[in-house]
Z-matrix of the N, CA and C atoms (Angstrom, degrees):
N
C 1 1.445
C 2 1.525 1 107.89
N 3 1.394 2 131.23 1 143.16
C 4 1.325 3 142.77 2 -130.96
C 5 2.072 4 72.08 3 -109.24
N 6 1.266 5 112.54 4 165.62
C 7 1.485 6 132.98 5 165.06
C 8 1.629 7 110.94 6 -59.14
N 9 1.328 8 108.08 7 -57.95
C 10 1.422 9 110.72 8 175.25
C 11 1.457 10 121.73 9 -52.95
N 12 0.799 11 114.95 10 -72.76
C 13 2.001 12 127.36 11 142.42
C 14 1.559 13 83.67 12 2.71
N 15 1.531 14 125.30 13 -107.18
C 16 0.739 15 150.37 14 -119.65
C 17 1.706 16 88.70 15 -63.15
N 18 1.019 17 92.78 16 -67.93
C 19 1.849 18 108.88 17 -172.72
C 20 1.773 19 103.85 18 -42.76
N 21 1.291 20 93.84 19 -53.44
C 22 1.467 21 84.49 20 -175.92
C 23 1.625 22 126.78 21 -68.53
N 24 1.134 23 110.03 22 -27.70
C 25 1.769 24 134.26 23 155.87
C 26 1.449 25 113.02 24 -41.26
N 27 1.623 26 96.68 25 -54.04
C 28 1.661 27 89.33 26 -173.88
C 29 1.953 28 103.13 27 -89.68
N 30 1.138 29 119.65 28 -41.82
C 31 1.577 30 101.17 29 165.46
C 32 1.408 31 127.67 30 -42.21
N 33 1.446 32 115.85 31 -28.92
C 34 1.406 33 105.76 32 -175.42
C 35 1.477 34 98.07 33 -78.10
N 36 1.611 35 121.28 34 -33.57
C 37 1.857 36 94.77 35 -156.74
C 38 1.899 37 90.60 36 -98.28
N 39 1.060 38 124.51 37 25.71
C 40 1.143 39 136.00 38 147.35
C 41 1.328 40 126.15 39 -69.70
N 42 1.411 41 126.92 40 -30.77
C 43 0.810 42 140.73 41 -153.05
C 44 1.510 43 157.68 42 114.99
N 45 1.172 44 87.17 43 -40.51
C 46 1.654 45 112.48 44 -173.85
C 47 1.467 46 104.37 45 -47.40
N 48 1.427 47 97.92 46 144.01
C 49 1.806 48 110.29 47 174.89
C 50 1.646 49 91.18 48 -69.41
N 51 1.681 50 79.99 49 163.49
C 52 1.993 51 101.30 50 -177.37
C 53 1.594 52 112.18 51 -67.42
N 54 1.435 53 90.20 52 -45.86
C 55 1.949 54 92.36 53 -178.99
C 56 1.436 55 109.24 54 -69.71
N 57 1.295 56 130.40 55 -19.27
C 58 1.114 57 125.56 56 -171.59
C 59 1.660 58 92.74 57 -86.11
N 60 1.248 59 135.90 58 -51.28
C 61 1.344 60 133.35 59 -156.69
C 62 2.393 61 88.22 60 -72.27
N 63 0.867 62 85.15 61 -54.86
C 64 1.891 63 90.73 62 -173.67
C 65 1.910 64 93.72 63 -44.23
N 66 1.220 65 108.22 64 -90.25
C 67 1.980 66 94.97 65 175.79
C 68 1.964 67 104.97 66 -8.53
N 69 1.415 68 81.30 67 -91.81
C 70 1.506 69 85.23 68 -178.69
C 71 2.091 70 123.48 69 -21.05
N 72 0.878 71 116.73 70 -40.56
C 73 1.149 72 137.22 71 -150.00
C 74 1.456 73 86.29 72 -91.30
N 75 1.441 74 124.43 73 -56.11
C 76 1.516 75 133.29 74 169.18
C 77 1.857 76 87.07 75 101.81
N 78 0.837 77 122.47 76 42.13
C 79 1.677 78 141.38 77 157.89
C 80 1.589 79 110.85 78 -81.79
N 81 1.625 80 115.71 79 129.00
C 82 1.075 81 125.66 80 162.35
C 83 1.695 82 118.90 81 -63.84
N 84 1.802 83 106.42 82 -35.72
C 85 1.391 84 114.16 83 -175.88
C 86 0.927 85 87.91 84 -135.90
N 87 1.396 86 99.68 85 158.96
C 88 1.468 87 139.69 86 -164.57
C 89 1.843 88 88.87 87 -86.06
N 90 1.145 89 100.87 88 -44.35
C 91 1.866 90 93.63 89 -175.10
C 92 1.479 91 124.11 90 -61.94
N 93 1.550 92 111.26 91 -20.72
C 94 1.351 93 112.52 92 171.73
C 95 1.989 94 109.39 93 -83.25
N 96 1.233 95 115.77 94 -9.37
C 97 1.274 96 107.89 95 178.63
C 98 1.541 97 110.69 96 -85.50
N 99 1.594 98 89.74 97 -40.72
C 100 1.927 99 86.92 98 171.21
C 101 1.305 100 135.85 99 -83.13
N 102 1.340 101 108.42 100 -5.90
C 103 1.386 102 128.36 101 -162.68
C 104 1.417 103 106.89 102 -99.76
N 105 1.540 104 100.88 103 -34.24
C 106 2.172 105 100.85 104 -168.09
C 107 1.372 106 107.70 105 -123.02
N 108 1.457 107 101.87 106 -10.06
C 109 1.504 108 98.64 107 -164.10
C 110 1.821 109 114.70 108 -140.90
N 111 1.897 110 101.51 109 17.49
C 112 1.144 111 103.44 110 174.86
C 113 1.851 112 88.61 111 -136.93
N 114 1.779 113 89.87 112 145.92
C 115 1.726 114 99.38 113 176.45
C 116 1.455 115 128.35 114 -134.58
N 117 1.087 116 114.94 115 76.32
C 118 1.559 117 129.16 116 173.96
C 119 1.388 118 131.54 117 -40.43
N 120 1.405 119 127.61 118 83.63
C 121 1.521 120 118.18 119 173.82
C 122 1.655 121 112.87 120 -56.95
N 123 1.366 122 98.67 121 168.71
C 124 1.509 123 107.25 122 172.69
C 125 1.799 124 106.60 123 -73.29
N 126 1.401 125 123.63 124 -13.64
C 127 1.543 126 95.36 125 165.79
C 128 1.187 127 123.71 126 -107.22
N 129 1.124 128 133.12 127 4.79
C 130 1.624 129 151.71 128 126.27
C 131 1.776 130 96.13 129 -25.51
N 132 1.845 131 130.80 130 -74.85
C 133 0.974 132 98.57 131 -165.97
C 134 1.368 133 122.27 132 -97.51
N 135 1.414 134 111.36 133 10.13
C 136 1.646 135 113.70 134 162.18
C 137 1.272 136 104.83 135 -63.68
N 138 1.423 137 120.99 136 -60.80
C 139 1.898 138 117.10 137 -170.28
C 140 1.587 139 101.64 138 -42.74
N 141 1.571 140 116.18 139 -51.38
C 142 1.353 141 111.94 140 -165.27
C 143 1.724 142 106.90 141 -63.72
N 144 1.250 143 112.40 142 -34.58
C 145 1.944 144 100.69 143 -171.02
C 146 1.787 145 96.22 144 -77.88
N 147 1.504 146 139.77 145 -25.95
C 148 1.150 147 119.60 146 159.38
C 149 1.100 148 117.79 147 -54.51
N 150 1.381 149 134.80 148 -45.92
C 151 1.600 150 143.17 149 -170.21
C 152 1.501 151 100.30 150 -59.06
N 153 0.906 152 112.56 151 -20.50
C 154 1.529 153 115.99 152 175.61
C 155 1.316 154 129.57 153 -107.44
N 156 1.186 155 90.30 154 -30.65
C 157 1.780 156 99.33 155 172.51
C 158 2.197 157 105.44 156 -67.74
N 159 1.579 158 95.59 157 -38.76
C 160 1.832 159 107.09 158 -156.36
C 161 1.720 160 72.47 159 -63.99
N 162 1.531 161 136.19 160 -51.79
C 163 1.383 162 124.87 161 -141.50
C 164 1.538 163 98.72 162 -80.88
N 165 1.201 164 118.45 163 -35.55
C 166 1.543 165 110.03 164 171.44
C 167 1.659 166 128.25 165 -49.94
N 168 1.604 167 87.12 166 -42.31
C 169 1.695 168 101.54 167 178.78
C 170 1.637 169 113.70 168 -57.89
N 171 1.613 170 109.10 169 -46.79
C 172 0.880 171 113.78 170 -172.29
C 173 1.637 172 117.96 171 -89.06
N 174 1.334 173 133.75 172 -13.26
C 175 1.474 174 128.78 173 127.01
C 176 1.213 175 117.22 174 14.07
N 177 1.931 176 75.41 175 -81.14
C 178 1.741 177 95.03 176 -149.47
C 179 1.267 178 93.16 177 -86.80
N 180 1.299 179 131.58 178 -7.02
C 181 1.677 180 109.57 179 163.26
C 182 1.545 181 136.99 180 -58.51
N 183 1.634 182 82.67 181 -34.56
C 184 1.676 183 99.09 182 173.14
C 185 1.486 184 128.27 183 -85.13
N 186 1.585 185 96.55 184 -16.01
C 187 1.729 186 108.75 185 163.35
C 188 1.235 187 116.44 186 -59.51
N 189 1.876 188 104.69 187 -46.66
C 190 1.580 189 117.71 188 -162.54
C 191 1.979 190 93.20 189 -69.99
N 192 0.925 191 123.95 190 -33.90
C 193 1.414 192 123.78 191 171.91
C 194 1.201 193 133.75 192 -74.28
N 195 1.464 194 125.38 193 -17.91
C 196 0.957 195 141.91 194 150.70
C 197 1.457 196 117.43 195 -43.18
N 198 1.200 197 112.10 196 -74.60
C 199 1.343 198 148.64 197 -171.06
C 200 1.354 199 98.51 198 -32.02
N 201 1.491 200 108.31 199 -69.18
C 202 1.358 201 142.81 200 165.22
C 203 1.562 202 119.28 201 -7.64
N 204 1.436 203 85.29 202 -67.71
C 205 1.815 204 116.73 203 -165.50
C 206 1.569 205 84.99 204 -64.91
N 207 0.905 206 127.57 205 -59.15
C 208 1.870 207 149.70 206 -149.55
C 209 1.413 208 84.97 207 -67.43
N 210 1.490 209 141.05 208 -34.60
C 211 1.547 210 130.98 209 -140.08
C 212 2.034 211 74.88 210 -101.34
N 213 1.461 212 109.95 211 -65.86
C 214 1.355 213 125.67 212 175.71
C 215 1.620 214 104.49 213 -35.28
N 216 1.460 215 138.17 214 -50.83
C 217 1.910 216 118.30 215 -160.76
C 218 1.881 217 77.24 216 -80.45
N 219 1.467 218 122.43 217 -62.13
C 220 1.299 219 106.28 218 -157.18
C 221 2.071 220 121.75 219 -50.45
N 222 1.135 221 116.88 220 -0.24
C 223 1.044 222 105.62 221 -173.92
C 224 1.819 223 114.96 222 -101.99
């Protein structure tokens, strides 16, 4: 795997926003940074659909408590 590859691989599951990694990259489009020069395993995007699934859950946990509190001062 080439350096660029690499760099850009590890910035993305680092974090970094797309436009910020594409500048960096010295890419006109964002599609050539993700497309040729970024490489996603399958547990890269399992962690990410939990990371999303745990933040949804927990949302609505704090909604469902909210709610709660709100039912509890009004009475």
């Amino acid at each position: 795997m080439s350096t660029d590859i690499t760099f850009c691989t590890n910035m993305v599951n680092a974090g970094i926003d797309l436009k910020s990694l594409q500048y960096l990259m010295g890419h006109s489009d964002v599609k050539v940074t993700l497309d040729v020069y970024t490489h996603i395993d399958y547990e890269r995007a399992a962690a990410e659909m939990i990371r999303l699934t745990d933040g949804k859950e927990q949302a609505a946990a704090e909604n469902g408590k909210s709610m709660a509190e709100k039912r509890i001062c009004e009475a």
